[in-house]
C-alpha positions in Angstrom: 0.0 0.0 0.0 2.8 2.2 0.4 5.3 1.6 -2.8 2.3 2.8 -4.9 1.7 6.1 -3.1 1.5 8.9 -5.6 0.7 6.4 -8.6 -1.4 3.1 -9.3 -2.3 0.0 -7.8 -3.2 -2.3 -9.6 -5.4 -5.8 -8.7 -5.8 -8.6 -10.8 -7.7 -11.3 -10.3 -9.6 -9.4 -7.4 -11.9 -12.6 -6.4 -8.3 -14.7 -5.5 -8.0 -12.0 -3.0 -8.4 -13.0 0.7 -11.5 -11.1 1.8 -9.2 -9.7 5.2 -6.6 -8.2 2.6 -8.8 -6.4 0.6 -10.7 -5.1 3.9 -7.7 -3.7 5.3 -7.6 -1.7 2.0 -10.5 0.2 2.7 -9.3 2.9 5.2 -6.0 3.9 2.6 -8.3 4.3 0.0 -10.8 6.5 2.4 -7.9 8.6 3.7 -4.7 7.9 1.8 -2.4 7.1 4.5 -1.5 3.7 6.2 -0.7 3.5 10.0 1.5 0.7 11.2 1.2 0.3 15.2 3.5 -1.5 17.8 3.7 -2.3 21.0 5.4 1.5 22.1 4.9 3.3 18.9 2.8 4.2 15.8 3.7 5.5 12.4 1.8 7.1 9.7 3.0 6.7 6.2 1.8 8.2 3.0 -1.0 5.8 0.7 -2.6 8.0 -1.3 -2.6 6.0 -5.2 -5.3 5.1 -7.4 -6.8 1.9 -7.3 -7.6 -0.4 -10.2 -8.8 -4.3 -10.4 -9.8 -6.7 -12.4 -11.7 -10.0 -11.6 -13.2 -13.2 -13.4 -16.9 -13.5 -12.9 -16.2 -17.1 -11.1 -13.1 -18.7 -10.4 -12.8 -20.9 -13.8 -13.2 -17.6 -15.3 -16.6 -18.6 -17.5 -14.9 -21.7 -18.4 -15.2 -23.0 -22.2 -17.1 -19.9 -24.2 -20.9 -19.4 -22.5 -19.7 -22.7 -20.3 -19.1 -21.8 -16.3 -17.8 -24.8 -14.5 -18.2 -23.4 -11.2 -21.8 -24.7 -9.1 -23.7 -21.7 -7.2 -21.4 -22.9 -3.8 -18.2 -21.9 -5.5 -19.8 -18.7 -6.9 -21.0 -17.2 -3.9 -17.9 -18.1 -2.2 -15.9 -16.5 -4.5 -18.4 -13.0 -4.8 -18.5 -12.9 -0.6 -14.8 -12.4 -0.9 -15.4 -8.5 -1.8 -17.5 -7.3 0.6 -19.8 -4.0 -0.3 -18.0 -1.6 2.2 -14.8 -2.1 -0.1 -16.1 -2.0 -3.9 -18.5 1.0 -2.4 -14.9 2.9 -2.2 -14.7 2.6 -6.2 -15.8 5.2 -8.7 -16.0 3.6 -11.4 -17.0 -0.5 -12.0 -17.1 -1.8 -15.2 -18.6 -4.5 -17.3 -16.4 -6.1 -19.8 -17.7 -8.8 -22.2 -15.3 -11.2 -24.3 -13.8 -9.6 -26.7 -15.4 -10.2 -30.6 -13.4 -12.1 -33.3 -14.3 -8.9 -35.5 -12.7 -6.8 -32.9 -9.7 -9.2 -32.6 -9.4 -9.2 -36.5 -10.9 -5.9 -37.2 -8.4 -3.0 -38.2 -10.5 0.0 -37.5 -7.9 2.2 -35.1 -10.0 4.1 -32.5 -8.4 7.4 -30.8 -4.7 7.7 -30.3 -3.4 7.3 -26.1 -2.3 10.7 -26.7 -5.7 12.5 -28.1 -7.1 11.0 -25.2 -4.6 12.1 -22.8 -5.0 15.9 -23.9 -8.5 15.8 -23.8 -7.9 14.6 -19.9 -5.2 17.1 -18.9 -7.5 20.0 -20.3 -10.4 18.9 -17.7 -7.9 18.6 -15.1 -7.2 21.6 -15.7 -10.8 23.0 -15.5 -11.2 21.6 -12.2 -8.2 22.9 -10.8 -9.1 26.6 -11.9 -12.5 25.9 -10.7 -11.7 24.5 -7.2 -7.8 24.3 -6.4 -8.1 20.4 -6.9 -8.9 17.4 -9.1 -12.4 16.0 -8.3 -11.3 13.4 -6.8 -10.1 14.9 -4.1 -13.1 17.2 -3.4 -14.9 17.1 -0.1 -18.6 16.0 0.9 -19.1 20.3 1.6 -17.0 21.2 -1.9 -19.2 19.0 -3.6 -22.1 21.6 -2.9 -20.0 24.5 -4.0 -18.6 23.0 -7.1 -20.9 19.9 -8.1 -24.6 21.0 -7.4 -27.3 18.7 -8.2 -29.9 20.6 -10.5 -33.5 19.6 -10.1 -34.1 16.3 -11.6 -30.8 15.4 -10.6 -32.0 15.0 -7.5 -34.7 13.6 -7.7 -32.7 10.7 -9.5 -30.6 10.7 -6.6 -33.9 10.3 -3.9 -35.0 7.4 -6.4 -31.8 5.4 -6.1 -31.4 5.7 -2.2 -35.3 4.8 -2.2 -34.5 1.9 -3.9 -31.2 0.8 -2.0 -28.8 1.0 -4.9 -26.9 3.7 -3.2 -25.1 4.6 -0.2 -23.9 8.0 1.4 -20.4 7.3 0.5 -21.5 5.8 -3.2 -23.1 9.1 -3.9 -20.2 11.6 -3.3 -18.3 9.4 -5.5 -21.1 9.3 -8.1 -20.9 13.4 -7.9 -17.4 13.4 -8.4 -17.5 11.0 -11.8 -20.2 13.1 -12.5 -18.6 16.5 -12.5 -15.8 14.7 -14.3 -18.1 13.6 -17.1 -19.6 17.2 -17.5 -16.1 18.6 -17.6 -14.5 16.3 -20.4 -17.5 17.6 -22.2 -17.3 21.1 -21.4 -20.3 21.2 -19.4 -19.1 23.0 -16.0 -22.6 24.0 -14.9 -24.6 22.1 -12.2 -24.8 18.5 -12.7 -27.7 17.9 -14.6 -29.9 14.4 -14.6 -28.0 13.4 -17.8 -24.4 13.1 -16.4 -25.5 11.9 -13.1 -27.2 9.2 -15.5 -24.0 8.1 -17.1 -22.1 8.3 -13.8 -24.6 6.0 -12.4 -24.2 3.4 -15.6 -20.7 3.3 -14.4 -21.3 1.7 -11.2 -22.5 -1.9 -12.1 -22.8 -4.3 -9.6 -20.2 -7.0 -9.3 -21.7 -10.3 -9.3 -22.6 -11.4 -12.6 -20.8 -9.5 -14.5 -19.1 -10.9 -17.0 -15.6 -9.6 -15.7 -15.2 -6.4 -13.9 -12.9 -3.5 -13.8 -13.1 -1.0 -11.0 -11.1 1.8 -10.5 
């Protein structure tokens, strides 16, 4: 937790985990430090990175194409491994399906790492002008200041604590991705029911998916 402070983590395979590891995870990511204790002393130490993880949907991994060898036993035992608390702490999760043989063969080039990565630093840079920091790093009280909810934003937001698909903590994070989305487009005005939208599509539950990527 400490080697990757200032850059990535990275977690593949995030079902092989042991449930305890991935737990003890949970209070870096919250606060980005990592504090070791003995007997007569204590030391804080600097964890501040960016999580990512992959994981299989089961552990044979789906097995032969559309063929999962694992019974329900296995499954759950390998889902109860990641508890909620933990992916709650993610912005983003991902569904990934298998891969196509047309896009395997296929020759169509899509946008360059490098258009990409401009298109990124310029909303960094918007959000820094904005609010002195990345939105990431915004608080539960910036997040009123510099990510309001408009209207039928939040009302989408009432609907989905109504319904139990999201948390206190889940919702900040939603805000943040949100914001995010509105400034790679451009769109530095109050989050509006469209962006929260997308934000929320990128939040998929874990089990049964067909392989997930969280960051």
């Amino acid at each position: 937790m400490i080697l990757p402070h200032g850059g990535v983590l990275f977690l593949d395979e995030l079902g092989e985990f042991p449930a305890h590891v991935l737990d003890a995870l949970r209070q870096p990511i919250e606060e980005g430090v990592v504090r070791v204790s003995r007997a007569t002393s204590t030391a804080t130490l600097p964890a501040r990175f960016q999580m990512v993880a992959a994981s299989n949907p089961c552990p044979c991994g789906g097995g032969a194409p559309g063929e999962c060898e694992c019974d329900v036993t296995a499954r759950m035992k390998y889902f109860r491994r990641i508890s909620g608390p933990f992916l709650d702490r993610f912005d983003l999760r991902v569904s990934v399906g298998a891969a196509r043989v047309d896009d395997l063969l296929g020759r169509e080039v899509g946008e360059s790492t490098a258009v990409v990565r401009e298109r990124v630093l310029a909303a960094r840079e918007l959000a820094i002008e904005r609010a002195g920091k990345v939105n990431a790093a915004l608080s539960a009280d910036e997040l009123e200041v510099f990510a309001p909810l408009d209207h039928a934003a939040e009302s989408l937001v009432r609907r989905e604590f109504e319904a139990n698909r999201l948390t206190a903590r889940g919702l900040h994070r939603v805000r943040r991705v949100a914001r995010t989305i509105g400034d790679l487009a451009g769109a530095p005005e109050a989050i509006s029911v469209e962006l929260l939208t997308v934000a929320l599509q990128l939040r998929v539950p874990f089990a049964g998916s067909s392989r997930v990527r969280v960051a």
